[in-house]
Biopython code that builds the backbone (N, CA, C, O; Angstrom):
import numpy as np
from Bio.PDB.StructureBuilder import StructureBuilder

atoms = [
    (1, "UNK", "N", (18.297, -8.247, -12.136)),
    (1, "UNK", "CA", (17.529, -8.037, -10.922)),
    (1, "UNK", "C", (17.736, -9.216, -9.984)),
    (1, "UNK", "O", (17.600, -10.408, -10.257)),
    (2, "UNK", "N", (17.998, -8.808, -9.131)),
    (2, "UNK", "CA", (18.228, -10.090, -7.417)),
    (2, "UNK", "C", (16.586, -10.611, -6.461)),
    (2, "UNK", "O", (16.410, -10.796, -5.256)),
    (3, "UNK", "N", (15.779, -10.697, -7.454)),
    (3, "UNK", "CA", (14.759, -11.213, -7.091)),
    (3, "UNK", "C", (14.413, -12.128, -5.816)),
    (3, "UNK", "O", (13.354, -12.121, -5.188)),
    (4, "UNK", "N", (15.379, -12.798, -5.613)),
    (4, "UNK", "CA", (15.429, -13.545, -4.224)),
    (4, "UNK", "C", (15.936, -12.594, -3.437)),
    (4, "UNK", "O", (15.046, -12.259, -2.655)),
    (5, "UNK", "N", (16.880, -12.011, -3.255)),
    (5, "UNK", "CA", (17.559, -10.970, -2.167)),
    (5, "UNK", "C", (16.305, -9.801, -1.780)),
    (5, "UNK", "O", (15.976, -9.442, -0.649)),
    (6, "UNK", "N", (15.739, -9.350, -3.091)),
    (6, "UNK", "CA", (14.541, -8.468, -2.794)),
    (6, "UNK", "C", (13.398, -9.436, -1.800)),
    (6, "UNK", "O", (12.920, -9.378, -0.667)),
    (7, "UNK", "N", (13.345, -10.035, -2.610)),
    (7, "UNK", "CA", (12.447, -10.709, -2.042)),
    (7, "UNK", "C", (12.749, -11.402, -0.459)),
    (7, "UNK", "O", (11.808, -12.088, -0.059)),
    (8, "UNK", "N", (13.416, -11.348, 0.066)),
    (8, "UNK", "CA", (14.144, -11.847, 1.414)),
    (8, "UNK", "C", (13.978, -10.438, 2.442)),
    (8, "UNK", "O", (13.583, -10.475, 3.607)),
    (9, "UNK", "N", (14.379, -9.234, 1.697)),
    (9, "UNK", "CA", (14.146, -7.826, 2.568)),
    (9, "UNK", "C", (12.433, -7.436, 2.393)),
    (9, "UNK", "O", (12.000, -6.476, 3.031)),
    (10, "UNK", "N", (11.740, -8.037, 1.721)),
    (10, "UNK", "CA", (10.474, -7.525, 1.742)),
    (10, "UNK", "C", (9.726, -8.083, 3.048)),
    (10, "UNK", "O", (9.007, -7.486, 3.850)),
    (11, "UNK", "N", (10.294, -9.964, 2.975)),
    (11, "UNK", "CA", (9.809, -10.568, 4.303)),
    (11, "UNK", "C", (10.542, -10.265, 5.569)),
    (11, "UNK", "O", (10.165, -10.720, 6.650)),
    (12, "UNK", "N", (11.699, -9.417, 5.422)),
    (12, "UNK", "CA", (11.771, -9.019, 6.566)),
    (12, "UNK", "C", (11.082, -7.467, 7.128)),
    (12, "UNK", "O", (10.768, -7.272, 8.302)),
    (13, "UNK", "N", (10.986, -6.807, 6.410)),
    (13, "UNK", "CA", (9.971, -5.676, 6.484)),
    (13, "UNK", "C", (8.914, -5.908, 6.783)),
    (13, "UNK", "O", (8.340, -4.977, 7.347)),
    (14, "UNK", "N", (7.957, -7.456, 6.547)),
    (14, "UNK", "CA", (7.189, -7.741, 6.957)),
    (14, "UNK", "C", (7.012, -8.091, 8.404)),
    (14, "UNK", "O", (6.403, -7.475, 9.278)),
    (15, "UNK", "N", (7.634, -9.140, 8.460)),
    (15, "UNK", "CA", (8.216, -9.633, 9.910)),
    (15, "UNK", "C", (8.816, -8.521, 11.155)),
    (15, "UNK", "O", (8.839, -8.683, 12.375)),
    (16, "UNK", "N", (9.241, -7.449, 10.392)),
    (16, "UNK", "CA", (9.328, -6.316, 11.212)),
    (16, "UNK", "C", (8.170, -5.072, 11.503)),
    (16, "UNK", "O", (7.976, -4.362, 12.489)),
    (17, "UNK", "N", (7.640, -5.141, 10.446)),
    (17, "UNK", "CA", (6.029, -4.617, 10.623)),
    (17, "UNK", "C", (5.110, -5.445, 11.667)),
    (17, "UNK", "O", (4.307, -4.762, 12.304)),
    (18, "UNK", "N", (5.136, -6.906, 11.927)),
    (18, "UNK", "CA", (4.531, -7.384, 12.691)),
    (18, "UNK", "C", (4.749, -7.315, 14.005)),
    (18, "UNK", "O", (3.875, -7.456, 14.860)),
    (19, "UNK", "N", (6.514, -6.988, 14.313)),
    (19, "UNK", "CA", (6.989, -7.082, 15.781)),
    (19, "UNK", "C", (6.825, -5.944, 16.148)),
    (19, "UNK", "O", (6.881, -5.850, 17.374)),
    (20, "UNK", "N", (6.596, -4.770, 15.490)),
    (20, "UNK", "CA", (5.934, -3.655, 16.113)),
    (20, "UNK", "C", (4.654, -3.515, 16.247)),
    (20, "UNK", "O", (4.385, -2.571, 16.990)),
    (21, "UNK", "N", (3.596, -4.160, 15.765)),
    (21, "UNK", "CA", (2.628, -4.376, 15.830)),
    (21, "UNK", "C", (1.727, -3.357, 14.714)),
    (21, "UNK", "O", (0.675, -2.728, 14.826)),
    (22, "UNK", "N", (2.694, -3.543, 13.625)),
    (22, "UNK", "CA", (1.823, -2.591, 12.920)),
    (22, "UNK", "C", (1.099, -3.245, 11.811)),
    (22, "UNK", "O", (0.447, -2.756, 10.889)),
    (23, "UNK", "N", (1.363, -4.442, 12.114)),
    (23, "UNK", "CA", (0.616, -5.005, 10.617)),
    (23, "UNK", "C", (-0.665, -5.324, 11.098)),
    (23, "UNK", "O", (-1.031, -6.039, 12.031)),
    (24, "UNK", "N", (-1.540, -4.347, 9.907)),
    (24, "UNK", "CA", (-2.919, -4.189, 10.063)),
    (24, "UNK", "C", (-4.129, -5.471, 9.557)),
    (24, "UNK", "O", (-3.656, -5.803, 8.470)),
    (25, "UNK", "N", (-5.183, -6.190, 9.730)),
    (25, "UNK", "CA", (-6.364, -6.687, 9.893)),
    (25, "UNK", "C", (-6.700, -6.675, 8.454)),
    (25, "UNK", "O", (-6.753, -7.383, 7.448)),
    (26, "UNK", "N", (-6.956, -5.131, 9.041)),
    (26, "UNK", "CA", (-8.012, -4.669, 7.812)),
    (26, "UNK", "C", (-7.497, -3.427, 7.076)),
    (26, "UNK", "O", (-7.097, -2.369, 7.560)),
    (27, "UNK", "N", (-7.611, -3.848, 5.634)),
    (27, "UNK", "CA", (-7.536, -3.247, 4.759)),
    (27, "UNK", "C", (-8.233, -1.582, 4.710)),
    (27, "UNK", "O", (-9.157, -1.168, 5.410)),
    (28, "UNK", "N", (-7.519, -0.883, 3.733)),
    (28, "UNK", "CA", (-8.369, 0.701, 3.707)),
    (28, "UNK", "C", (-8.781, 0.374, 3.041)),
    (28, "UNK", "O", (-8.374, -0.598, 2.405)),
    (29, "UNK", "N", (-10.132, 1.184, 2.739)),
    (29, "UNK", "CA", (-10.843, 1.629, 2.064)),
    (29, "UNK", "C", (-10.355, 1.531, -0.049)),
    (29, "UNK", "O", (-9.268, 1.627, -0.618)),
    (30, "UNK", "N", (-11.626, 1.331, -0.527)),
    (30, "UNK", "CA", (-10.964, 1.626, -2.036)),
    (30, "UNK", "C", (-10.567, 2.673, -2.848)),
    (30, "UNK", "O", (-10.090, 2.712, -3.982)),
    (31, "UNK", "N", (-10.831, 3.422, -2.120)),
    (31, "UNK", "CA", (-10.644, 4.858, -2.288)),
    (31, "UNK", "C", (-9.274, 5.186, -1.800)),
    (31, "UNK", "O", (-8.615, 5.853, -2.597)),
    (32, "UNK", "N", (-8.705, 4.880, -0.704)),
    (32, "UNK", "CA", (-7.287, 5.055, -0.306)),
    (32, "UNK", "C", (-6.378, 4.277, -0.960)),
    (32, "UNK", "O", (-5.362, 4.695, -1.517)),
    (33, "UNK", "N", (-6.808, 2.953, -0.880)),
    (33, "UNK", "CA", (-5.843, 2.121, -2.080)),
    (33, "UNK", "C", (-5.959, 2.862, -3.204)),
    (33, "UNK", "O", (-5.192, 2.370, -4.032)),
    (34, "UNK", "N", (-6.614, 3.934, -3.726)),
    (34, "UNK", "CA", (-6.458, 4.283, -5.185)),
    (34, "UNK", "C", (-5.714, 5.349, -5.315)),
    (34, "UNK", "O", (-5.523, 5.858, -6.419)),
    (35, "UNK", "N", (-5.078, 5.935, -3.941)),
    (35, "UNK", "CA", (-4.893, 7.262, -3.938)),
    (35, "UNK", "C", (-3.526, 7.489, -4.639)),
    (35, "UNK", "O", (-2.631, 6.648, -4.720)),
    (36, "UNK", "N", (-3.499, 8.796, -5.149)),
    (36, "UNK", "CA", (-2.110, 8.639, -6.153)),
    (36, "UNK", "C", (-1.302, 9.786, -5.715)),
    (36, "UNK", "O", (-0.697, 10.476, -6.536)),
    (37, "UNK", "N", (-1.265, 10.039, -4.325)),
    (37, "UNK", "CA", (-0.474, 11.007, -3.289)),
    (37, "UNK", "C", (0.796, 10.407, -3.424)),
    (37, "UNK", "O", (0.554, 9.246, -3.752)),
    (38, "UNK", "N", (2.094, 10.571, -3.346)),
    (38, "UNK", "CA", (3.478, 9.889, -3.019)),
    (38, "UNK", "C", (3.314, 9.149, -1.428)),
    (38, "UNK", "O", (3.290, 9.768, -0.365)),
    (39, "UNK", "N", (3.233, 7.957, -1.569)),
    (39, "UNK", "CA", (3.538, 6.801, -0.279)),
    (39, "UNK", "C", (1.734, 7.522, 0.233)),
    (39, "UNK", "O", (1.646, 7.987, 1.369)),
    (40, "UNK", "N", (0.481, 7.535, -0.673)),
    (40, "UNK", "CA", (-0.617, 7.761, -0.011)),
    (40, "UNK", "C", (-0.718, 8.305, 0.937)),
    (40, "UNK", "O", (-1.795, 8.205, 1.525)),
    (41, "UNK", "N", (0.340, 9.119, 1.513)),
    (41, "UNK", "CA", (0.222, 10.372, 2.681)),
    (41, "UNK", "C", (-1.286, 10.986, 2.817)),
    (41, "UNK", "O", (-1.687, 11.232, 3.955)),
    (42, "UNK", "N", (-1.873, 11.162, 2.045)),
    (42, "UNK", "CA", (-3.003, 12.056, 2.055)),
    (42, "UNK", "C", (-3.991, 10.965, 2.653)),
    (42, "UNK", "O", (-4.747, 11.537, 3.439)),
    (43, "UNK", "N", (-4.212, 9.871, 2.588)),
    (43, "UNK", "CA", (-5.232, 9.065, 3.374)),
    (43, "UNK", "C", (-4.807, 7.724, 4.469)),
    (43, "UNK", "O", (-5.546, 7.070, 5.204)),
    (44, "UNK", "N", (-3.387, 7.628, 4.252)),
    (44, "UNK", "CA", (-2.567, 6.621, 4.831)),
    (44, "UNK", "C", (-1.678, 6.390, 5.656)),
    (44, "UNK", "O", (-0.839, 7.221, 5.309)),
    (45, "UNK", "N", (-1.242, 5.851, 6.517)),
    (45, "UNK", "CA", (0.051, 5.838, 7.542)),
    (45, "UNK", "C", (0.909, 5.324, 6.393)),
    (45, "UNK", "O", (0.454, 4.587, 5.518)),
    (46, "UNK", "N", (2.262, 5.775, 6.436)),
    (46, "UNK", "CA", (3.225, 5.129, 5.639)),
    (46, "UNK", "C", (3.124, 3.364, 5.887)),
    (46, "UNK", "O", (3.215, 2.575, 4.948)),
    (47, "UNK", "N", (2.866, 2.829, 7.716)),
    (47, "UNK", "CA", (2.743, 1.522, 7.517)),
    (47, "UNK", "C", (1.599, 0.916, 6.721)),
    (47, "UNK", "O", (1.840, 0.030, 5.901)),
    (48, "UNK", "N", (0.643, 1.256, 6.882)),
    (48, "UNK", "CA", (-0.593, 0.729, 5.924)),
    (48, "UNK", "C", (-0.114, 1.096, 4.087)),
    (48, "UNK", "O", (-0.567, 0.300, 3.264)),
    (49, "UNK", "N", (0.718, 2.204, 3.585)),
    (49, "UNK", "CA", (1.451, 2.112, 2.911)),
    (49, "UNK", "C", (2.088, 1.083, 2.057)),
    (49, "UNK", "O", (1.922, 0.798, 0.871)),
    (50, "UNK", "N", (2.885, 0.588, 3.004)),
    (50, "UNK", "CA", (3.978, -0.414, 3.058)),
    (50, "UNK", "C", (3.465, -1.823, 3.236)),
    (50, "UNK", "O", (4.200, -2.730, 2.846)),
    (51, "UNK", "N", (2.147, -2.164, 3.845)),
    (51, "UNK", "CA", (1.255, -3.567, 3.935)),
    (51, "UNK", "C", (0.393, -3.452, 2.516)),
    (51, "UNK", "O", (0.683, -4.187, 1.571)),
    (52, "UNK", "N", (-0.455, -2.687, 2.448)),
    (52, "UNK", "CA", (-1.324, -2.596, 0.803)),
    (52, "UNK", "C", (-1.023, -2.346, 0.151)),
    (52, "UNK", "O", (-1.368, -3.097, -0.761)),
    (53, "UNK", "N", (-0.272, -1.383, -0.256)),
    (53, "UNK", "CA", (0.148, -1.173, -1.554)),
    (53, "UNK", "C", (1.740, -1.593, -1.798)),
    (53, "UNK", "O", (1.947, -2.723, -2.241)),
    (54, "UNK", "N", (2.576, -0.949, -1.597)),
    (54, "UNK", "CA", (4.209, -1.028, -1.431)),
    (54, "UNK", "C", (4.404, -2.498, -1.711)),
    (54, "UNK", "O", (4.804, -2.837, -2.825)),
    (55, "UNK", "N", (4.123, -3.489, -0.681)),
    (55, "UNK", "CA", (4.422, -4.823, -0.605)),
    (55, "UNK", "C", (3.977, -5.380, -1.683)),
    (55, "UNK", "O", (4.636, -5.891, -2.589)),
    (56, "UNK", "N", (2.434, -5.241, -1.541)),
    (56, "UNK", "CA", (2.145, -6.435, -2.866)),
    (56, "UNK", "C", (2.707, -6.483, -3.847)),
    (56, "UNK", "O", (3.300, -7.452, -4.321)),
    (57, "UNK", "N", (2.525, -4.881, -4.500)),
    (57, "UNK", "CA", (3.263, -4.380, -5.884)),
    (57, "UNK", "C", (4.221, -5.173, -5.895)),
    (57, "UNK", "O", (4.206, -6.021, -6.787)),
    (58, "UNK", "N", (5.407, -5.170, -4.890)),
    (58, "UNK", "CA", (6.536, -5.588, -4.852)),
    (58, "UNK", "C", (6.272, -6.949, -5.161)),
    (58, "UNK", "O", (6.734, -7.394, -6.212)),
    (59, "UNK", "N", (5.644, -7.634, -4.461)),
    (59, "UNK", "CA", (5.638, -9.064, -4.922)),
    (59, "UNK", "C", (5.302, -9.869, -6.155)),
    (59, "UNK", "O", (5.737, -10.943, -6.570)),
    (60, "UNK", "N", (4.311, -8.946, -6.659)),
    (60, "UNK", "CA", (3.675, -8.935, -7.863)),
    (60, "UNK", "C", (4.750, -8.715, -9.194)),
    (60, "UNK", "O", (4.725, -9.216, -10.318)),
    (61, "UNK", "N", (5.304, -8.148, -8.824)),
    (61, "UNK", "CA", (6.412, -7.705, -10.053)),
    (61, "UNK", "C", (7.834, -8.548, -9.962)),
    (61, "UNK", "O", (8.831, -8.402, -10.668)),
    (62, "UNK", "N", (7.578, -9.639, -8.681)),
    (62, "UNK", "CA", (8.761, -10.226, -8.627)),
    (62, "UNK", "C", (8.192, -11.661, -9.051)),
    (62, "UNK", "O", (8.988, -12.465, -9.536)),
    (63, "UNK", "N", (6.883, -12.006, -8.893)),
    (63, "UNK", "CA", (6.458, -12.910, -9.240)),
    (63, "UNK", "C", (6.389, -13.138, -10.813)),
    (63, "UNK", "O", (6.430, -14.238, -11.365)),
    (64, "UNK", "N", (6.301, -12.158, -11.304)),
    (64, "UNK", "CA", (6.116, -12.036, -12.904)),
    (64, "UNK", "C", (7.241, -11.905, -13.534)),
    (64, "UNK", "O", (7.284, -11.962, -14.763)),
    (65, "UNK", "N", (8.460, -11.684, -12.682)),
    (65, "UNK", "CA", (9.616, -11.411, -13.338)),
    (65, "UNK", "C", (9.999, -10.361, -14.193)),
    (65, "UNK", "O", (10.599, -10.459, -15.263)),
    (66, "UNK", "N", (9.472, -9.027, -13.442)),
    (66, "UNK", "CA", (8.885, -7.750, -14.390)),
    (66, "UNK", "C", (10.343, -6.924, -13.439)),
    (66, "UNK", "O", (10.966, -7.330, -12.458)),
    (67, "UNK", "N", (10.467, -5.801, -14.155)),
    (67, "UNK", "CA", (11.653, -5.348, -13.922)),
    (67, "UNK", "C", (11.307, -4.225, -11.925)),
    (67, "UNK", "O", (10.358, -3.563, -11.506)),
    (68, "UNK", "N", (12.107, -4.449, -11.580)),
    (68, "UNK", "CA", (11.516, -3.514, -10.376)),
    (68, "UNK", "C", (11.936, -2.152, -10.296)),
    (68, "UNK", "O", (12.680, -1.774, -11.201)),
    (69, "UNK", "N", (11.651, -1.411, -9.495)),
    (69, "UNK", "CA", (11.813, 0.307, -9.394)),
    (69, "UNK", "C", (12.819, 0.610, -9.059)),
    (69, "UNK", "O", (13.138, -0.083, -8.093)),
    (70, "UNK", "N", (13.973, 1.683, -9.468)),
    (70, "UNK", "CA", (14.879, 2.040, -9.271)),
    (70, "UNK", "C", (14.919, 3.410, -8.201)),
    (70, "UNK", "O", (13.977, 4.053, -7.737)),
    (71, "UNK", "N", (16.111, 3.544, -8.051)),
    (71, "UNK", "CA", (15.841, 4.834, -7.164)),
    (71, "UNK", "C", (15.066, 4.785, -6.136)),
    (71, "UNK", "O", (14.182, 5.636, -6.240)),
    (72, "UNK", "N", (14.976, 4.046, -4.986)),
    (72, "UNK", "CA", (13.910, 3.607, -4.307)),
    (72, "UNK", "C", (14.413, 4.279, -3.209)),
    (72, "UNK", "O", (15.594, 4.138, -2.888)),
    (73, "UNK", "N", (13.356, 5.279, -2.348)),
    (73, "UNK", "CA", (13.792, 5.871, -1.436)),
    (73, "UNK", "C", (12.654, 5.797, -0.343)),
    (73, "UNK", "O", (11.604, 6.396, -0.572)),
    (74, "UNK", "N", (12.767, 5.286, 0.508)),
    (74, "UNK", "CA", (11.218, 4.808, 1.034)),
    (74, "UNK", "C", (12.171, 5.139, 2.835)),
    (74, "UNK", "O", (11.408, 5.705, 3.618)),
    (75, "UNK", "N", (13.559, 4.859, 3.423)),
    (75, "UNK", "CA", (14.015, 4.508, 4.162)),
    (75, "UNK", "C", (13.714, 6.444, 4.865)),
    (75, "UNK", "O", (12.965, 6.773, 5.785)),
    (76, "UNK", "N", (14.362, 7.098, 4.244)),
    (76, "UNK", "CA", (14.215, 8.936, 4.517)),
    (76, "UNK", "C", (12.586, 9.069, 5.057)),
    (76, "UNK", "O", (12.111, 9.553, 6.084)),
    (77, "UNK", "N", (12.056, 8.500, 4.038)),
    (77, "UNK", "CA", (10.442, 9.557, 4.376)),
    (77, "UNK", "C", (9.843, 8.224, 5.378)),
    (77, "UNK", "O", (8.623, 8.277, 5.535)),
    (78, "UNK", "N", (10.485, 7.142, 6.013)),
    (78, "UNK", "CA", (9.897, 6.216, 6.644)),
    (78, "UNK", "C", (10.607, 7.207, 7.894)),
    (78, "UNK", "O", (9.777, 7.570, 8.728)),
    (79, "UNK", "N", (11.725, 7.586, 8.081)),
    (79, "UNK", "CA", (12.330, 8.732, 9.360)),
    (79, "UNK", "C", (11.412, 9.804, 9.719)),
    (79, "UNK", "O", (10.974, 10.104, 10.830)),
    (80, "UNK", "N", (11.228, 10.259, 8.728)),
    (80, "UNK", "CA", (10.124, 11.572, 9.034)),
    (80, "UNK", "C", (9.110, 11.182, 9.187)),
    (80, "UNK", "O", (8.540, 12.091, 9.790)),
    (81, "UNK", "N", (8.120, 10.038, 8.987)),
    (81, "UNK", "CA", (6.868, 9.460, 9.154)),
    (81, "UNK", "C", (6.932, 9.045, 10.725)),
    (81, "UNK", "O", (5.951, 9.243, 11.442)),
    (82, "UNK", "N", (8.133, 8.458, 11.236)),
    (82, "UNK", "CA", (8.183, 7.594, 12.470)),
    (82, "UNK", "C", (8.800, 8.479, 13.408)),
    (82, "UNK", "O", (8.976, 7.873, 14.465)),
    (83, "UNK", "N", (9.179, 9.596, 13.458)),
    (83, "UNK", "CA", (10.083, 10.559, 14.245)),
    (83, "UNK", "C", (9.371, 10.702, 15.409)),
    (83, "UNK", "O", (8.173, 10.622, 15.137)),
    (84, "UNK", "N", (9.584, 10.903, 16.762)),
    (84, "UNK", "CA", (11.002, 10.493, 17.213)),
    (84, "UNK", "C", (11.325, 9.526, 17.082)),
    (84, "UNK", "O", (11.033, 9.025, 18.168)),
    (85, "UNK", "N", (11.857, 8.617, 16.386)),
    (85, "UNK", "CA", (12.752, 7.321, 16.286)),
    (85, "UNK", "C", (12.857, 6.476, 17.880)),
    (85, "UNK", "O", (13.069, 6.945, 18.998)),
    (86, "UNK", "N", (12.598, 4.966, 17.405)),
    (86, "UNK", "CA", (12.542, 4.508, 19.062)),
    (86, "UNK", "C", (14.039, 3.127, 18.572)),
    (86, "UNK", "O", (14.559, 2.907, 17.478)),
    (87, "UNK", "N", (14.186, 2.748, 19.383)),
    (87, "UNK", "CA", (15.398, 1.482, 18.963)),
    (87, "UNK", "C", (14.757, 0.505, 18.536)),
    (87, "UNK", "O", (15.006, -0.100, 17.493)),
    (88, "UNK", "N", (13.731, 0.231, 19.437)),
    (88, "UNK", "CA", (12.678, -1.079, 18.366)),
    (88, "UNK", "C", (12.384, -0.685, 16.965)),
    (88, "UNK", "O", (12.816, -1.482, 16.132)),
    (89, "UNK", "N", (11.746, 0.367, 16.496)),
    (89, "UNK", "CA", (11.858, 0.687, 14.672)),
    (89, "UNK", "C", (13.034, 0.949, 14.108)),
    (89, "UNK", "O", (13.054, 1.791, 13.210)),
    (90, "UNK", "N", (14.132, 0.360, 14.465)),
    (90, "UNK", "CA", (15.791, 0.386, 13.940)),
    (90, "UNK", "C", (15.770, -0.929, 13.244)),
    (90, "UNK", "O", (16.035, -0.944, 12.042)),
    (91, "UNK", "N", (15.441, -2.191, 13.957)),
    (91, "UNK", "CA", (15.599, -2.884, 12.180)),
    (91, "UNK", "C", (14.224, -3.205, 11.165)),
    (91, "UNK", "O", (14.121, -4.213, 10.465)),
    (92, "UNK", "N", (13.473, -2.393, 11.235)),
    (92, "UNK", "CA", (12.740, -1.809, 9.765)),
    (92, "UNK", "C", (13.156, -0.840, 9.244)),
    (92, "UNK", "O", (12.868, -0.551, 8.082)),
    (93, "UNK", "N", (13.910, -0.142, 9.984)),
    (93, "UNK", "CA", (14.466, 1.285, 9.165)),
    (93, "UNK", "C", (15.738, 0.598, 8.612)),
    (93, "UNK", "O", (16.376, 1.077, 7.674)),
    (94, "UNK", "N", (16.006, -0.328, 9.123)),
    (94, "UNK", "CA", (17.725, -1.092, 8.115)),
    (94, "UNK", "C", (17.020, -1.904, 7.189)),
    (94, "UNK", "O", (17.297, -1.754, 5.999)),
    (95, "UNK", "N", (16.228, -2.668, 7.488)),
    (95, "UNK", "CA", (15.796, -3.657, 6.424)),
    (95, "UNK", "C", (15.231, -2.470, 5.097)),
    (95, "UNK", "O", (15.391, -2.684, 3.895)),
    (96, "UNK", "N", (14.641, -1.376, 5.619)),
    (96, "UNK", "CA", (14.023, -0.456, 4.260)),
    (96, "UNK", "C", (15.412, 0.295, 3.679)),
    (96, "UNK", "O", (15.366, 0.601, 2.488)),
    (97, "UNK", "N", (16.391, 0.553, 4.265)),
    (97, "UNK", "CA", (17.762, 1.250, 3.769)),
    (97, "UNK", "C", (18.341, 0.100, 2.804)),
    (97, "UNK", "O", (18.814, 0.409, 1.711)),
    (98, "UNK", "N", (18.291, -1.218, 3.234)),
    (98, "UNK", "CA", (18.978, -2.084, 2.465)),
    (98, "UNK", "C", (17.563, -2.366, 1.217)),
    (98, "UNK", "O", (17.832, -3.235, 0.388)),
    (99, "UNK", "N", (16.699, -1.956, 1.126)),
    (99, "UNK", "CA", (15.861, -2.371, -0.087)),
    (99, "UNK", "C", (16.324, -0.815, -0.735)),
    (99, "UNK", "O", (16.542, -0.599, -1.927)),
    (100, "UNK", "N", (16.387, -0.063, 0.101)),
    (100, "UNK", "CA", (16.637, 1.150, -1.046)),
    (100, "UNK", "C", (17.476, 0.946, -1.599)),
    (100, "UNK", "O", (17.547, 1.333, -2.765)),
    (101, "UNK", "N", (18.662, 0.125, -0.902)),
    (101, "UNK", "CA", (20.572, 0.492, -1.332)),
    (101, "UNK", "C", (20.299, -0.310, -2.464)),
    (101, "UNK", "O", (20.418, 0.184, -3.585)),
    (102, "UNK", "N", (19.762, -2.103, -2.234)),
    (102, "UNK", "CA", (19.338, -3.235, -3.223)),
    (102, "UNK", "C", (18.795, -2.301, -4.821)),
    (102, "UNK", "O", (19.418, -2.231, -5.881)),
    (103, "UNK", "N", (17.510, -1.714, -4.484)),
    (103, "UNK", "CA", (17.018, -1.404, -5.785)),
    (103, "UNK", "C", (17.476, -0.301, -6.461)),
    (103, "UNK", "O", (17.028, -0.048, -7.579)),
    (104, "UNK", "N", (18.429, 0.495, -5.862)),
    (104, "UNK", "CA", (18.783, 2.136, -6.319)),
    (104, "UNK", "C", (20.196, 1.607, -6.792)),
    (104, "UNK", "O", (20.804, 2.649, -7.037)),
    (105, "UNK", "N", (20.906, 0.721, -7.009)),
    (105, "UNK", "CA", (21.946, 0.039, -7.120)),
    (105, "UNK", "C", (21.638, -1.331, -8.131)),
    (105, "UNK", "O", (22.571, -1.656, -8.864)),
    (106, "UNK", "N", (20.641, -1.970, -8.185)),
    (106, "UNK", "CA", (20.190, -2.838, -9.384)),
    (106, "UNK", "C", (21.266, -2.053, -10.720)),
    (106, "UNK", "O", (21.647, -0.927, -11.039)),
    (107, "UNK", "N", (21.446, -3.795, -11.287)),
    (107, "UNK", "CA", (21.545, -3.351, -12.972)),
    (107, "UNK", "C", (20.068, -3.722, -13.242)),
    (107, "UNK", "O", (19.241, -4.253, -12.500)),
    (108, "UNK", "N", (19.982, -3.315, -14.440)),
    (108, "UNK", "CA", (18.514, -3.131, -14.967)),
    (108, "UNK", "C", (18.549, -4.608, -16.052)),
    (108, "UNK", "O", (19.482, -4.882, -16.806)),
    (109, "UNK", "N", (17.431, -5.322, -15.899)),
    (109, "UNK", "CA", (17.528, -6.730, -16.745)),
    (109, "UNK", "C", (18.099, -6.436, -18.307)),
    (109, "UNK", "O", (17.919, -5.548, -19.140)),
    (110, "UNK", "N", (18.562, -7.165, -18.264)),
    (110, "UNK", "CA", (19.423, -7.325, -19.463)),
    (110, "UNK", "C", (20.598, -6.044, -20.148)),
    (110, "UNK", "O", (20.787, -5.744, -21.327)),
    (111, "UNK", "N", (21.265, -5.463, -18.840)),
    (111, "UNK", "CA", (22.257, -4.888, -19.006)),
    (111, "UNK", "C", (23.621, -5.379, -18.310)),
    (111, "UNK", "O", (24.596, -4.769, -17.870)),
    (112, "UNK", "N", (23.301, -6.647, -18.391)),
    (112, "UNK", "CA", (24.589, -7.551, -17.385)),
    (112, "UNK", "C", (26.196, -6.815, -18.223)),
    (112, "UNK", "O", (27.310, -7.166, -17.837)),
]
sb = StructureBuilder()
sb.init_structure("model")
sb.init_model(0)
sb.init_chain("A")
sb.init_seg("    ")
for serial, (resi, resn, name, xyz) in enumerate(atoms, 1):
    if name == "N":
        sb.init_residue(resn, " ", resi, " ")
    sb.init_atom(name, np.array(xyz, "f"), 0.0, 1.0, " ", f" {name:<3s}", serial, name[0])
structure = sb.get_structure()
C-alpha cells in the first residue's frame, strides 16, 4: 500500500473541496453519519460524504497502517452527483479518478 501517495490525493480532495466551497462547518447529524446507504445518498450530499465519513475513514486506516479499499469507485458517481459538470469541479474530479486509479490498482500488503 502507497500510504503517502494516498495520503497526498486525500489532501488534495480536501483542498479542492475547500476551493469550491464545499467544505462544511458543521457536521450531520448522528443518524446520517450512521447511514449505511452506498456514499449515504439517502441523507447526504456526496460532498458531506466525502468530508465525514469517506475522508476520515481514509485517514484512519492510513494512520493505523490497516490495509485500504480496493476497487474504489467514487470518481463515476461523484459525475452523476455534480452534473452538469462546471471546469472549476475538474480538479476534484481528477484528484478522485487518481484515488480510484491509486486504490483499484494497489497490491494488497504483503503480496509484493
Amino acid at each position: 500500500m502507497n500510504y503517502q501517495q494516498t495520503t497526498l490525493l486525500l489532501q488534495q480532495i480536501e483542498s479542492e473541496m475547500k476551493a469550491l466551497q464545499w467544505w462544511s462547518q458543521q457536521a450531520p447529524s448522528k443518524e446520517a453519519l450512521a447511514s449505511t446507504a452506498p456514499f449515504a445518498c439517502d441523507v447526504m450530499t456526496l460532498a458531506q460524504w466525502l468530508q465525514f465519513i469517506f475522508l476520515p475513514k481514509m485517514q484512519a486506516l492510513i494512520q493505523e497502517r490497516l490495509p485500504l479499499p480496493r476497487n474504489c469507485h467514487i470518481q463515476p458517481m461523484a459525475e452523476l452527483a455534480w452534473a452538469p459538470l462546471t471546469a472549476t469541479q475538474q480538479p476534484l474530479l481528477d484528484a478522485l479518478k487518481n484515488l480510484d486509479t491509486l486504490l483499484s490498482n494497489a497490491v494488497p500488503a504483503g503480496r509484493h
